[in-house]
C-alpha positions as CSV (number, residue, x, y, z in Angstrom):
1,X,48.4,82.5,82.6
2,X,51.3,84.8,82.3
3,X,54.3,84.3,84.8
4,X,54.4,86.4,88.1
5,X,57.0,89.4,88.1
6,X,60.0,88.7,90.1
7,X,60.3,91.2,92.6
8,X,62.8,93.8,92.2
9,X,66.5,93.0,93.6
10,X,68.6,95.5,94.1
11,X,71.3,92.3,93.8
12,X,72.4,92.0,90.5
13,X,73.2,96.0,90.7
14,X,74.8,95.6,94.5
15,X,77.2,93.0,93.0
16,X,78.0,95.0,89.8
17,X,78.7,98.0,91.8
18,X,81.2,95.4,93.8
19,X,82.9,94.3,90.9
20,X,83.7,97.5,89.5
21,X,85.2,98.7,93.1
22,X,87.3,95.8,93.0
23,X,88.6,96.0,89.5
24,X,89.3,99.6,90.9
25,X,91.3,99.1,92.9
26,X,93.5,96.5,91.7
27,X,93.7,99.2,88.5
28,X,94.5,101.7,91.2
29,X,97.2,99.2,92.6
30,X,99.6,98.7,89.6
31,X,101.5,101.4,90.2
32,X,103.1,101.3,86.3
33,X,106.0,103.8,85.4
34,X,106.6,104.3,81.9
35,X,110.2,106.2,81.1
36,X,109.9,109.4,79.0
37,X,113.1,111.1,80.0
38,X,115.0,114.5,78.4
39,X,114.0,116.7,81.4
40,X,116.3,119.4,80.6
41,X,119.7,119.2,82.7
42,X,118.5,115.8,84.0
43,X,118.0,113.9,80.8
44,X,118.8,110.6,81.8
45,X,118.5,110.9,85.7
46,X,116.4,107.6,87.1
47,X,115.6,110.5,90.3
48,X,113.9,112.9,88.7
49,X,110.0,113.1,88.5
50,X,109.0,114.7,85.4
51,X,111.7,112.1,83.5
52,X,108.4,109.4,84.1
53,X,104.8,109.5,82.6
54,X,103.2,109.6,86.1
55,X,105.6,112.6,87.0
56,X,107.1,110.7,90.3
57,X,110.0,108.5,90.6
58,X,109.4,104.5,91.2
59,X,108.8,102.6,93.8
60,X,109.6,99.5,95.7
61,X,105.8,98.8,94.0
62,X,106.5,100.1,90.8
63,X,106.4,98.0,87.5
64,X,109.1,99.8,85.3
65,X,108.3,100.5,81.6
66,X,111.8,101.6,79.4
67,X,111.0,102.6,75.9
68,X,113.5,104.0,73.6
69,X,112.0,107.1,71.8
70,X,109.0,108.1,73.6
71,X,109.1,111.5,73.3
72,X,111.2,112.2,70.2
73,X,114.5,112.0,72.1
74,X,117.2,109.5,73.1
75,X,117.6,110.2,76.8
76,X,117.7,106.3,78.5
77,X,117.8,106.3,81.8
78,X,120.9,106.1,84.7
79,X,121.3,104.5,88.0
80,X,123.7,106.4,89.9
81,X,122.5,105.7,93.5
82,X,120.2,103.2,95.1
83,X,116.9,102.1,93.7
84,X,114.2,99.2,94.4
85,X,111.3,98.5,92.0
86,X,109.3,95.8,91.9
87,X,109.4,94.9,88.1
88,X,111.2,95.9,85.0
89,X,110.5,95.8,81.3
90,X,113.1,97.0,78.7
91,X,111.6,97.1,75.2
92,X,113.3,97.4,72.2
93,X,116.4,99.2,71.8
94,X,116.0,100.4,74.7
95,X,118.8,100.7,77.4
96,X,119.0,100.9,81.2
97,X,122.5,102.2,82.6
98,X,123.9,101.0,86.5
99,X,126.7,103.5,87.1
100,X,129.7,102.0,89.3
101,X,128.3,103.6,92.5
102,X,124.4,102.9,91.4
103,X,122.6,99.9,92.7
104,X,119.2,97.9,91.5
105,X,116.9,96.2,93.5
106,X,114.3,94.1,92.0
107,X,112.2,92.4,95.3
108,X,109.6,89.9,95.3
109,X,109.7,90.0,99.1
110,X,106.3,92.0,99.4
111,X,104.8,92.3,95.6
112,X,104.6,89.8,93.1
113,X,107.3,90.2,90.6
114,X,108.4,88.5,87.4
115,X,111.7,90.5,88.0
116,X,113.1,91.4,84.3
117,X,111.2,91.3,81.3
118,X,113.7,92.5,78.5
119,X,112.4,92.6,74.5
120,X,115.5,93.5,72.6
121,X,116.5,96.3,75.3
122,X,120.2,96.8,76.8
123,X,121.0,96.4,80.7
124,X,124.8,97.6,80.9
125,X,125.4,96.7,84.9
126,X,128.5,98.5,86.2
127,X,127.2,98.7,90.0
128,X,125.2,96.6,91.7
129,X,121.9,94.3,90.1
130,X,119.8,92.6,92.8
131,X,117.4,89.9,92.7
132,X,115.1,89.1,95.1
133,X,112.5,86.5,95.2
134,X,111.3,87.0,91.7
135,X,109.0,84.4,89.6
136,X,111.8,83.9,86.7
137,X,109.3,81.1,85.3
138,X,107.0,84.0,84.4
139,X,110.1,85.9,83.6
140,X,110.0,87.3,79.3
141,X,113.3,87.3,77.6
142,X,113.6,87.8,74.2
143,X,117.3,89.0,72.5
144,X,118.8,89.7,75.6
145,X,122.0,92.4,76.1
146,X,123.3,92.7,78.6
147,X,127.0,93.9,79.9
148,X,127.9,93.1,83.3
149,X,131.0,94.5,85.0
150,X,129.5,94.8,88.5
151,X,127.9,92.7,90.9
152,X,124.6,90.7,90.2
153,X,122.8,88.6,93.3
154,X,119.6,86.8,93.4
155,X,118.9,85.9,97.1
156,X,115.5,84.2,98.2
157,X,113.4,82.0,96.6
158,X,113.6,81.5,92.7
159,X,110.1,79.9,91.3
160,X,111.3,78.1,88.6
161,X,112.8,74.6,88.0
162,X,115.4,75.8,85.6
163,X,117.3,79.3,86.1
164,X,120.1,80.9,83.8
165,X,121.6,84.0,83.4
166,X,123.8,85.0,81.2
167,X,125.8,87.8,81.0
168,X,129.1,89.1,79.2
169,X,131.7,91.2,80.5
């Protein structure tokens, strides 16, 4: 006697259909910003649109992406007024530039944030580098540079049991 058929559920399908919306939108949520740079007369501005792969400038959501020769150029990017992003990643060679009157904000406050992830790249801090409840335990550095002859703060909480940073000016 052969089994009965299972009547048809439209469940399995239901919850795929779920699954994919919410995978959406957490895609849709990162809100990543690769540097590409050499926008003709604004090369190496951090405020202009078409300088990023997502043609806007970043965010206080924004995970920050700095690459050295993405598009067959040198152009690194420049901080000359104030700016808050919720993550940064400076890959090899690569260099990020905080003029005197330029300020950094890295906050936690609202996004999850692992603050700076640096792999070889160059942060040369003249201004103002900010910190704010970041997850340094998550936190990827690997042959960090970086010059600091300006202010660096870390308020709020720091989630990690040991924390050091270590600059030279």
């Amino acid at each position: 006697m052969p089994f009965p058929k299972a009547p048809k559920s439209n469940t399995m399908r239901n919850l795929i259909v779920v699954i994919l919306c919410f995978v959406s939108s957490i895609i849709v949520a990162q809100d990543v910003h690769v540097w590409q740079g050499g926008t003709p007369g604004n090369e190496t501005n951090w405020d202009e649109p078409k300088n990023w792969s997502n043609q806007e400038v970043p965010s206080e959501d924004s995970y920050v992406v700095i690459k050295l020769n993405n598009t067959g150029h040198y152009s690194q990017p420049e901080i000359t007024g104030k700016v808050v992003i919720a993550s940064l990643e400076l890959q090899s060679n690569a260099t990020l530039k905080i003029h005197p009157a330029g300020e950094l904000l890295i906050d936690g406050t609202y996004t999850y944030t692992e603050g700076i992830s640096m792999y070889g790249g160059k942060l040369n801090n003249l201004g103002t580098l900010e910190l704010n409840n970041i997850d340094v335990s998550q936190t990827k550095v690997i042959a960090l540079q970086a010059m600091n002859e300006g202010r660096l703060i870390v308020n709020g909480k720091v989630q990690n049991e040991q924390f050091v940073f270590q600059v030279s000016n």
